[in-house]
C-alpha positions in Angstrom: 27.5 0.9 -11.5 25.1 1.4 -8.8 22.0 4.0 -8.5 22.6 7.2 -7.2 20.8 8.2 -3.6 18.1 10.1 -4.2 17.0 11.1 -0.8 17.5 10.6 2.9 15.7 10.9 6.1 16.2 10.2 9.4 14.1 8.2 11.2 15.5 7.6 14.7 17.9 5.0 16.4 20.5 5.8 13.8 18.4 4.3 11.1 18.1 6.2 7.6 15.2 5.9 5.0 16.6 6.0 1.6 15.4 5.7 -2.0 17.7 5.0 -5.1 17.9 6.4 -8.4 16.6 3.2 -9.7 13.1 3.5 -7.5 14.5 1.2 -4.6 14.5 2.0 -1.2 15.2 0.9 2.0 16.9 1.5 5.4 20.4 2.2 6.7 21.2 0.8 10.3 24.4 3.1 11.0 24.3 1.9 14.3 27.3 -0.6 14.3 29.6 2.0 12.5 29.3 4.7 15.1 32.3 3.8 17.1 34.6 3.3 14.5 37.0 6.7 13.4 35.3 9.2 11.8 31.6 7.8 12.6 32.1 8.9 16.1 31.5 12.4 15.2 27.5 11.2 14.2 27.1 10.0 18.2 25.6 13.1 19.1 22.1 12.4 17.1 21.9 16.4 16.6 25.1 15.8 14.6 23.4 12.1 13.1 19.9 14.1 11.8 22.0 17.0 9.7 22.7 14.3 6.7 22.1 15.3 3.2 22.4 13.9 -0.5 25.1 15.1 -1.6 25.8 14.4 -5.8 25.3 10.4 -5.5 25.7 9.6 -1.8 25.2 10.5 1.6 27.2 13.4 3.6 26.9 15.0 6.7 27.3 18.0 8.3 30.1 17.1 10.3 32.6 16.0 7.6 31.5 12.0 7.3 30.4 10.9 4.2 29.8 7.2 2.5 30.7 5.4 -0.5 27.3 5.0 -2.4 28.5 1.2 -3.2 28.8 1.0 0.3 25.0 2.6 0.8 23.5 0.5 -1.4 25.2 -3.0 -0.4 24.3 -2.2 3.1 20.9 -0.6 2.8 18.0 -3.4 3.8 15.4 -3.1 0.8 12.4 -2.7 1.8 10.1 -5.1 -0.1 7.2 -4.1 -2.4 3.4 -5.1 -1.6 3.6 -7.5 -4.6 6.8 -9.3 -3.3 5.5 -9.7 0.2 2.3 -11.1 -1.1 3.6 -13.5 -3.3 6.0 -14.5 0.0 2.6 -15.0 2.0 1.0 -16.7 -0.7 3.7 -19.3 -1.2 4.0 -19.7 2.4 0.0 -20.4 2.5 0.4 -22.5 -0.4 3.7 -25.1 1.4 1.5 -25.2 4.7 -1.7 -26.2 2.8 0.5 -28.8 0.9 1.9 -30.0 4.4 -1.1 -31.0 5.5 -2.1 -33.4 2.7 
């Protein structure tokens, strides 16, 4: 099963911030999907900004709505300070051993 949304904001250039029910979060490039069907209706960025949680996923105000798998699998994660540190440290670490 995957987490629920929790919460939603738009941030401009079709992009969403979203956090999970499981304390993830991350962003949503909807970009690509707005000429495809019902997507076209979100276009107009008025229409884009009026999205809302609605029970487990996103919905908007003009009748489009996703499937929370679908949120989830496409949301980019954004990557805790521990994570990226330990990414920058490793990196540090392979260089340093490069040079020997």
């Amino acid at each position: 099963m995957y987490p629920s949304v929790k919460s939603v904001t738009p941030t401009g250039d079709y992009v969403l911030d979203i956090t999970f029910s499981n304390g993830e979060s991350g962003k949503l490039d909807m970009k690509p999907y707005l000429d495809f069907g019902i997507f076209n209706r979100l276009k107009d960025y008025r229409a884009f900004e009026k999205v809302n949680v609605s029970f487990d996923t996103l919905e908007w105000e003009a009748g489009v709505d996703l499937d929370p798998e679908f949120v989830y699998d496409k949301c980019k994660k954004a990557v805790g300070f521990d994570e990226e540190q330990n990414s920058k440290a490793t990196s540090l670490y392979s260089a340093s051993l490069a040079r020997i």
